[in-house]
C-alpha positions in Angstrom: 71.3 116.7 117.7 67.8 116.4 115.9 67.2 113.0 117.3 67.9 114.0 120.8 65.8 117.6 120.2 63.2 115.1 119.0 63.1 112.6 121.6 63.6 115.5 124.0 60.0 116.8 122.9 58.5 113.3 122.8 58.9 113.1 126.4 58.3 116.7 127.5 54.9 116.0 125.8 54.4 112.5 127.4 55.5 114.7 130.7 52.9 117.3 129.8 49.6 114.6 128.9 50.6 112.9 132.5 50.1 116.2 134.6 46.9 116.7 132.8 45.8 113.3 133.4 47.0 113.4 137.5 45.2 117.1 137.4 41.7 115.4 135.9 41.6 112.5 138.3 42.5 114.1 141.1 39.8 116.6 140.3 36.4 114.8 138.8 34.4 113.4 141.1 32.8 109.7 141.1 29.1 111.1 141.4 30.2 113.1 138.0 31.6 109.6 136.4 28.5 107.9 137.2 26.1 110.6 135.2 28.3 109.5 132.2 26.9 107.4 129.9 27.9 103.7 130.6 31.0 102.1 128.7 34.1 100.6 129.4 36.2 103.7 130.2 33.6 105.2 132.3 33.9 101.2 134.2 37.9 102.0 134.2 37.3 105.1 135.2 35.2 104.3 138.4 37.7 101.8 139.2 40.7 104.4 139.1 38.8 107.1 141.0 38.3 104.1 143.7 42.3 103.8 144.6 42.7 107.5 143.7 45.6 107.8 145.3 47.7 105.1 144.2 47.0 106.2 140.1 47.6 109.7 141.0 51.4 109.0 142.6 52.1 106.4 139.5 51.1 109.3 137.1 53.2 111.5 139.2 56.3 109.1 139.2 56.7 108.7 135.5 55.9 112.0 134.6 59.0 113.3 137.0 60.8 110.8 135.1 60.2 112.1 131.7 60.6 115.9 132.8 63.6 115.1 134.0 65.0 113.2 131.0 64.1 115.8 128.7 65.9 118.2 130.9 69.0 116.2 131.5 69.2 115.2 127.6 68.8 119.6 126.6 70.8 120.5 129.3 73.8 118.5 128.3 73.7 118.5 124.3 72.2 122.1 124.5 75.1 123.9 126.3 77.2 121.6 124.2 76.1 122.9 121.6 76.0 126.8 122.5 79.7 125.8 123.2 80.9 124.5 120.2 79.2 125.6 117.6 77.7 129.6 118.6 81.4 130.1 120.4 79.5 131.6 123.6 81.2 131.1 127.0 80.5 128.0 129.2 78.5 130.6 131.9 76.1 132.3 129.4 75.4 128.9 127.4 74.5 127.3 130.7 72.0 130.6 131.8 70.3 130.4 128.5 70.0 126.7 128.5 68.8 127.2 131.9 66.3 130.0 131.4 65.0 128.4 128.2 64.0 125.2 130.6 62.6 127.2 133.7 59.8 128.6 130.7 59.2 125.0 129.4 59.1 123.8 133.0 56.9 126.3 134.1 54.5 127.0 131.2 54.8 123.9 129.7 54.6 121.7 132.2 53.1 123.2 134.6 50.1 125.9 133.8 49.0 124.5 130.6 48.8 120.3 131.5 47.2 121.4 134.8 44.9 124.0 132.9 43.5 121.6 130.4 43.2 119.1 133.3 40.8 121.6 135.0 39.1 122.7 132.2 38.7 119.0 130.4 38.6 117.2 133.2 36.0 114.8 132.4 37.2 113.9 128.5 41.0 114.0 129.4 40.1 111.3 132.6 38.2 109.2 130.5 41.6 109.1 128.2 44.1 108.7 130.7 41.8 106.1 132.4 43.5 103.1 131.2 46.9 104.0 130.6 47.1 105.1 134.1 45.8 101.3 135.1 48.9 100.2 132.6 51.8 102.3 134.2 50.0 101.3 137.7 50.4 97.7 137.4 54.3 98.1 136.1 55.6 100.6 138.1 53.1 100.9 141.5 55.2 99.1 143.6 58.6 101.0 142.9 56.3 104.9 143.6 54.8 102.9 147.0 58.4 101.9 147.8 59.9 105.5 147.3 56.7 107.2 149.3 57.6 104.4 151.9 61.3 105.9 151.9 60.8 109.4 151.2 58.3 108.9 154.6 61.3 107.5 156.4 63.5 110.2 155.5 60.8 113.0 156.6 60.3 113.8 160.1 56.8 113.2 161.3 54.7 110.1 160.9 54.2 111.0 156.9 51.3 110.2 154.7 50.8 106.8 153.7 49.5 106.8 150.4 51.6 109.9 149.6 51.6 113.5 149.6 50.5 114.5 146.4 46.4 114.5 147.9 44.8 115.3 150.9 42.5 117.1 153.3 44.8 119.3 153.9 44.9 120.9 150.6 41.2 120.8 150.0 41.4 122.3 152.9 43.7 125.3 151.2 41.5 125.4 148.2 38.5 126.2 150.3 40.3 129.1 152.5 41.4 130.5 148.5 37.6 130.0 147.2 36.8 132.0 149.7 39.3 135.0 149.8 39.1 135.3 146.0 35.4 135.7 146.7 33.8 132.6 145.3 32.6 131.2 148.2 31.2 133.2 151.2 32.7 133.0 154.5 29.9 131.0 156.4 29.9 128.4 153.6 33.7 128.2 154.0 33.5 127.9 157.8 30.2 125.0 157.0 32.7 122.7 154.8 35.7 123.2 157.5 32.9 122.1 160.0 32.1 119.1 157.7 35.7 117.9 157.8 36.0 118.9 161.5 33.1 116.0 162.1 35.5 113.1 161.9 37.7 114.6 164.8 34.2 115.4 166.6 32.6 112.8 169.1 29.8 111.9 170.6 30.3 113.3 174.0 31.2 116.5 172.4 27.7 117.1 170.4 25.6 115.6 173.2 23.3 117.1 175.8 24.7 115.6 179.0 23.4 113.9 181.9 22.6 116.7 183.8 20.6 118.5 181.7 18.8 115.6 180.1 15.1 115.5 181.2 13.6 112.0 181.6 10.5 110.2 182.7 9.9 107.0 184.8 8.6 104.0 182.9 5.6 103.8 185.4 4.1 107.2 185.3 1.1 107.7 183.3 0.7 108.8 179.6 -0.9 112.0 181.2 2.0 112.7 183.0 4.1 112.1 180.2 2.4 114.1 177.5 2.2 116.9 180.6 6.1 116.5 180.7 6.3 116.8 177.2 4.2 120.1 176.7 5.9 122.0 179.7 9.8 121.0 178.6 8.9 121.0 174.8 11.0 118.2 174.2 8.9 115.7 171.7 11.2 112.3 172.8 12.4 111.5 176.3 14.2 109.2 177.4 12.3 106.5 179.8 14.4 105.2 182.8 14.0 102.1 185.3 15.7 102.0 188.4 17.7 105.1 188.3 19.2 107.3 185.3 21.7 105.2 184.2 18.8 102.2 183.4 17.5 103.5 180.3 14.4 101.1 179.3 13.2 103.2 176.2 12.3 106.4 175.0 8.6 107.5 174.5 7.0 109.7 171.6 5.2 113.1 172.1 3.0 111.9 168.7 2.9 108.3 170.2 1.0 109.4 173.0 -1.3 111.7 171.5 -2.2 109.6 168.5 -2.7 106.8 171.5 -5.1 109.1 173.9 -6.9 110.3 170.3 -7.8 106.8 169.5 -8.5 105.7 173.4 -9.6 108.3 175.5 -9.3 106.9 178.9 -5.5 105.6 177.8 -4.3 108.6 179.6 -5.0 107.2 183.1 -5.0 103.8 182.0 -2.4 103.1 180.2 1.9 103.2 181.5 4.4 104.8 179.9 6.4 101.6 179.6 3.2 100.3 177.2 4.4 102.8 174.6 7.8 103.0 174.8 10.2 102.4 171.5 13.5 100.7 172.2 16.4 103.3 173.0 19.3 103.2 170.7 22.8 103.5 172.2 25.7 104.6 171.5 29.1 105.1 173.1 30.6 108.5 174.0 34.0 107.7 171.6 32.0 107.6 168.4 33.4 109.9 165.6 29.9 112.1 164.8 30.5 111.8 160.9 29.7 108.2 161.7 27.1 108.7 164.3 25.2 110.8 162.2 25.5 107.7 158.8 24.3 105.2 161.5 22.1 106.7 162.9 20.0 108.0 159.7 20.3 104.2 158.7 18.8 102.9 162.1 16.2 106.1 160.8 16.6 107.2 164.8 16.4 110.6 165.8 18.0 110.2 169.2 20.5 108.1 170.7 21.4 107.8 174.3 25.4 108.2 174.9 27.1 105.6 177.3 30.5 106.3 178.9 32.8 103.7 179.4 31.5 102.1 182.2 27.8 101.4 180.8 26.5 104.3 182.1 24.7 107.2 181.1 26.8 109.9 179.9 23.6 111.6 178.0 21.8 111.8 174.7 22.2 113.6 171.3 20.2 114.0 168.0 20.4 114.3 164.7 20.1 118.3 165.0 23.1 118.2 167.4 25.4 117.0 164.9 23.9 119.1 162.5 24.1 122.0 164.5 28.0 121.3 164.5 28.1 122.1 160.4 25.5 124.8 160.4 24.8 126.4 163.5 22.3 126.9 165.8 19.1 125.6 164.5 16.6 128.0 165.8 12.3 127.0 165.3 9.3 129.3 165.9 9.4 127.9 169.8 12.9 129.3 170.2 13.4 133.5 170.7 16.0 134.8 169.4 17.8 137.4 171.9 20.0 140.2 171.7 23.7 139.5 172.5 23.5 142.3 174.9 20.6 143.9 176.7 20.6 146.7 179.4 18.7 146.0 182.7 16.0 148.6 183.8 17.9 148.0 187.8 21.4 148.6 186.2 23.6 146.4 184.5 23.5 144.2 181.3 22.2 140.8 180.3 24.9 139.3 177.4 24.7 135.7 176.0 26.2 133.1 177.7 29.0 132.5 174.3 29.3 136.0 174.3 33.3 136.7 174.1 35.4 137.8 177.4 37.1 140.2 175.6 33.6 141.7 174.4 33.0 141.8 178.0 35.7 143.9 178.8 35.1 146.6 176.8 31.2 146.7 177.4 31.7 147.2 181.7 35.4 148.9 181.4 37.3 145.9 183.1 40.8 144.3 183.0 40.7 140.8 181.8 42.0 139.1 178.6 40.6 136.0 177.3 44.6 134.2 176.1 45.7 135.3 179.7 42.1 133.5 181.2 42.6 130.3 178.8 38.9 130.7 177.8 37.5 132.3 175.5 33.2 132.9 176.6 31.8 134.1 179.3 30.3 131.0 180.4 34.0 129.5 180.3 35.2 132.3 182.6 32.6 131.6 185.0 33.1 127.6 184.4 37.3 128.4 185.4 36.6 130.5 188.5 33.5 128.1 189.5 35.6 124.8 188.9 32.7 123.0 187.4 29.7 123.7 185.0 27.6 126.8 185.8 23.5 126.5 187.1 21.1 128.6 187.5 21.6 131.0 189.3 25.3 130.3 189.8 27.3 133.5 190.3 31.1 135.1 190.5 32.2 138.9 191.1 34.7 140.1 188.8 36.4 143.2 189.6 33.1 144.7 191.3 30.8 143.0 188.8 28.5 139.7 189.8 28.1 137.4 187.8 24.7 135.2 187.3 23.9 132.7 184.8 20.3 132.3 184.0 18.9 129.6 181.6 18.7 130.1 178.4 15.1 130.4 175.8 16.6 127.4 173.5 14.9 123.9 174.1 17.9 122.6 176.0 17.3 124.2 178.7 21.0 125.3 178.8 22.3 128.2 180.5 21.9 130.9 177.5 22.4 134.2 179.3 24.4 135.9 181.7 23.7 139.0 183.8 26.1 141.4 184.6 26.0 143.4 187.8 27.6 146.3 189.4 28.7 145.7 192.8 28.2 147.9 195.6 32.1 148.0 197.5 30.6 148.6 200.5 33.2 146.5 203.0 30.1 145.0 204.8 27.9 144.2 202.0 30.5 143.4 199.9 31.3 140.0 202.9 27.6 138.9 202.9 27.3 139.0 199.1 30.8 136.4 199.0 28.9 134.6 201.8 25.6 134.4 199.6 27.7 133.5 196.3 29.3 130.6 198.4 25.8 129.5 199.7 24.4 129.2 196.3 27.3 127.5 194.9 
């Protein structure tokens, strides 16, 4: 009985270091490693962090082995003994075997090893470094065999390298961070938004075609830096034949370092003499990768083709930004309330502005899961069947509908304006024959 109690405890313990050491690699990060001063199990360290994964479901594997061992072995000589020597009943011996293992199971295997692997994360890593590259090269193939099968069994497609860590429950740890308070909401929604860039692409960030403002190569760099000043855009994109023959894209600070040094280069000088090659990109690039090339290629735009070569539009660096952080506003963009009452009746409310937010404000009937949109600027997209102007317009329930463009440097449609209708029968036929004409 002292032999098994003892070998019982052995493995409990060996059960217990094993968490710890799954907890600590799962949790330090390389950057961390690397500030560590150099030596061989910082070097097997590194190299375990690199296949995290695999080392994390070997650790895993043996440690559910020797849990359940230790259990097995008390259970059976423990109720045994309650049995045959203490003379209790075969029920009550198996409840207090039982209870006495949900405690060990749950405060000794579970909050303590995963506690110390939090707290020690670094020193118990650096320990567990090379026996976890030991129990890896014995027993890795058997834990990748039984993900493979326990995948097989599961419906769904299943996780390759296992369960036991993903984005999913970083995911989790962020939403807790933030409820418990440690973490404020907008930084919560800005590391959801990071993640969120590998399922964003490029023709979801970009400023399409028809809003792009471009220049022909032959115009003058007079005309250009004119183009530049009036649309405030510092880069535009030069074009050849036609919009889909983009030749280049000139510089705001190109031109007027050029007409600084040579005076007369405004009228004598071509647009196409100071154009920098464009950089393009297709429209089904992930942005998290967009965004790492395009910092190497130390570009600030890139011109977005479509699947047939031709232009589907352009996006920057603050686009893909703007997709963690929000709207990146400078002293050339005026910030706007989200709703503002007209002098001549009515309201002007941002373009994003939500339907249901709508409703309320003018006192109509209309629900944004029942509409399949959630903005204003959707609604009007839906009842318009393509992507609002200037100027385009729809009456809802005896309010019109205008877009206007916005402040921002996109030139985008920012606002809308919200109108009362007159239901005069007459008045009421030319306005639908107006809407029509400007659609």
């Amino acid at each position: 009985m002292i032999t098994i109690l003892s070998v019982s405890i052995i493995l409990l313990v060996m059960a217990g270091f094993l968490i710890s050491a799954e907890t600590a690699i799962s949790r330090i990060s390389r950057s961390r490693i690397e500030d560590l001063e150099q030596s061989k199990a910082s070097v097997r360290l590194l190299s375990v962090i690199d296949d995290r994964p695999r080392y994390v479901n070997v650790l895993l594997f043996v440690s559910t082995i020797a849990s359940v061992t230790a259990f097995v072995l008390v259970s059976y000589h423990g109720v045994n003994y309650l049995i045959d020597q203490v003379s209790l009943p075969s029920m009550a011996a198996l409840v207090i075997v039982a209870a006495i293992l949900v405690l060990i199971s749950y405060i000794g295997l579970g909050v303590a090893p995963r506690t110390l692997g939090r707290i020690h994360s670094e020193k118990i890593a650096l320990a567990s470094a090379g026996p976890a590259k030991f129990l890896a090269a014995i027993l890795g193939p058997i834990a990748t065999l039984l993900i493979h099968l326990g995948n097989a069994l599961t419906p769904g497609k299943g996780f390759r390298q296992g369960p036991f860590d993903s984005q999913a429950e970083l995911r989790d740890l962020v939403d807790m961070a933030s409820s418990d308070s440690l973490i404020e909401d907008d930084e919560r929604a800005m590391i959801h938004s990071v993640f969120e860039l590998s399922d964003t692409f490029a023709r979801e960030v970009m400023v399409p075609r028809t809003e792009m403002v471009f220049i022909e190569r032959d115009k003058s760099l007079r005309q250009a830096m004119s183009l530049g000043l009036r649309s405030w855009f510092s880069r535009i994109p030069v074009i050849g034949e036609n919009a889909d023959d983009i030749v280049g894209v000139i510089y705001l600070k190109d031109i007027v370092k050029r007409v600084f040094e040579y005076r007369d280069a405004e009228h004598a000088e071509k647009v196409e003499d100071l154009m920098r090659p464009p950089y393009f990109v297709p429209d089904s690039k992930q942005a998290d990768d967009l965004l790492r090339d395009m910092q190497a290629a130390r570009v600030h735009m890139a011109i977005v083709v479509d699947e047939y070569g031709g232009t589907a539009g352009i996006v920057t660096i603050e686009d893909i930004l703007e997709e963690i952080v929000g709207e990146i506003a400078d002293e050339y963009d005026t910030a706007a309330p989200e709703v503002e009452v007209l002098e001549e009746g009515g309201f002007r409310v941002m373009a994003r502005m939500n339907i249901d937010d709508l409703a309320e404000l003018i006192d109509i009937d209309i629900d944004s899961e029942e509409e399949g949109v959630d903005s204003v600027l959707g609604l009007m997209a839906k009842r318009l069947g393509r992507v609002p102007i200037a100027e385009s317009r729809i009456e809802v329930q005896g309010w019109e509908l205008v877009a206007e463009i916005g402040t921002n440097r996109r030139n985008r449609i920012g606002f809308v304006r919200v109108i009362p209708v007159e239901f005069d029968e007459d008045q009421h036929a030319h306005e639908t024959v107006l809407v029509r004409d400007t659609d």
